[in-house]
C-alpha positions as CSV (number, residue, x, y, z in Angstrom):
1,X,-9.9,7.2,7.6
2,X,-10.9,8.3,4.5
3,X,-13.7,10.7,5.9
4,X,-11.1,12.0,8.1
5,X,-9.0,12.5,5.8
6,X,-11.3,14.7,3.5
7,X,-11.8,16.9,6.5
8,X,-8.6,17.7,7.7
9,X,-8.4,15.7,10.8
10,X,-5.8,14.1,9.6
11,X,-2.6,15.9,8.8
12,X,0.6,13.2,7.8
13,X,3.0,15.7,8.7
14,X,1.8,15.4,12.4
15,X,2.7,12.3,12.1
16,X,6.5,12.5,11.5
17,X,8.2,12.2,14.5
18,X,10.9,15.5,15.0
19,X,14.5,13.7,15.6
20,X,16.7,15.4,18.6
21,X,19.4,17.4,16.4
22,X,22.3,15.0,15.0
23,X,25.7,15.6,15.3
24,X,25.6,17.0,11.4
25,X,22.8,19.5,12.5
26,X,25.0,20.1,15.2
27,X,28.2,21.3,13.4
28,X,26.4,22.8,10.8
29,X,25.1,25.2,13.3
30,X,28.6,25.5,15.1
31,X,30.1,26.2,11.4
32,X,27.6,28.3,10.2
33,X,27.8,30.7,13.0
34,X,31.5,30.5,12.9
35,X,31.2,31.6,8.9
36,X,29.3,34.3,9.9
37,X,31.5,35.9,11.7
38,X,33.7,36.0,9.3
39,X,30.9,37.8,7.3
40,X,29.9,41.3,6.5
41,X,26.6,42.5,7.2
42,X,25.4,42.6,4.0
43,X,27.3,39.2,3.6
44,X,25.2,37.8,6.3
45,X,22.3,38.6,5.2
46,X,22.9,37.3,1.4
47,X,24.0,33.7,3.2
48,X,20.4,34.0,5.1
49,X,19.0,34.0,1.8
50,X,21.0,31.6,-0.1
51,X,19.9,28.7,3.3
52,X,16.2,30.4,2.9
53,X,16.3,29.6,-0.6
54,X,18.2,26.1,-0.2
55,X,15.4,25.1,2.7
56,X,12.7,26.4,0.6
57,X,14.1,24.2,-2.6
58,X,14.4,20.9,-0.2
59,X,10.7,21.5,0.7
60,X,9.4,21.6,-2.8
61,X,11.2,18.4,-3.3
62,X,10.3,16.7,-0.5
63,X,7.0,17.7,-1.2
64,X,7.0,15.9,-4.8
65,X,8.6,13.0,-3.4
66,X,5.7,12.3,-1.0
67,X,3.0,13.0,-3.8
68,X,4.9,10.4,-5.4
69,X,5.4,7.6,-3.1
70,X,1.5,8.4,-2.5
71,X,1.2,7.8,-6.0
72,X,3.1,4.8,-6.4
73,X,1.2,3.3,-3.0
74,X,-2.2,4.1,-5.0
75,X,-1.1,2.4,-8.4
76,X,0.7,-1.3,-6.7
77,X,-2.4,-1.4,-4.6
78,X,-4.5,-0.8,-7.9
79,X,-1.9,-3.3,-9.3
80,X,-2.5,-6.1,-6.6
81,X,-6.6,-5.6,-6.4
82,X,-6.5,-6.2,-10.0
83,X,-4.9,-9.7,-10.1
């Protein structure tokens, strides 16, 4: 696994099974294009950014959080092989 790992035949986010939209997906996309409407132009494209921006923020930390729990894994197995 390791071996695979090192060259990239193995990708963890391939892994992650892609839910069917929720009902909060859902109505966020019903409100969001109802807010838009409401919207001007210039509006629209300023709220395109501000979700861009929010999406982009959720990545990083989502991101950290799996380095993390990857980190944690490493160090109780370390923890556990040591006793």
């Amino acid at each position: 696994m390791l071996r695979d790992l090192y060259h990239g035949k193995i990708n963890p986010s391939e892994r992650i099974p892609r839910p069917e939209p929720t009902e909060m997906t859902q109505e966020w996309m019903r409100l969001s294009e109802e807010f838009e409407k409401l919207l001007t132009p210039e509006q629209v494209e300023m709220y395109h950014r501000l979700s861009d921006i929010q999406s982009e923020s959720a990545f990083l930390d989502n991101e950290a959080l799996y380095v993390q729990g990857f980190k944690d894994g490493a160090r109780m197995m370390l923890d556990i092989l040591g006793k």
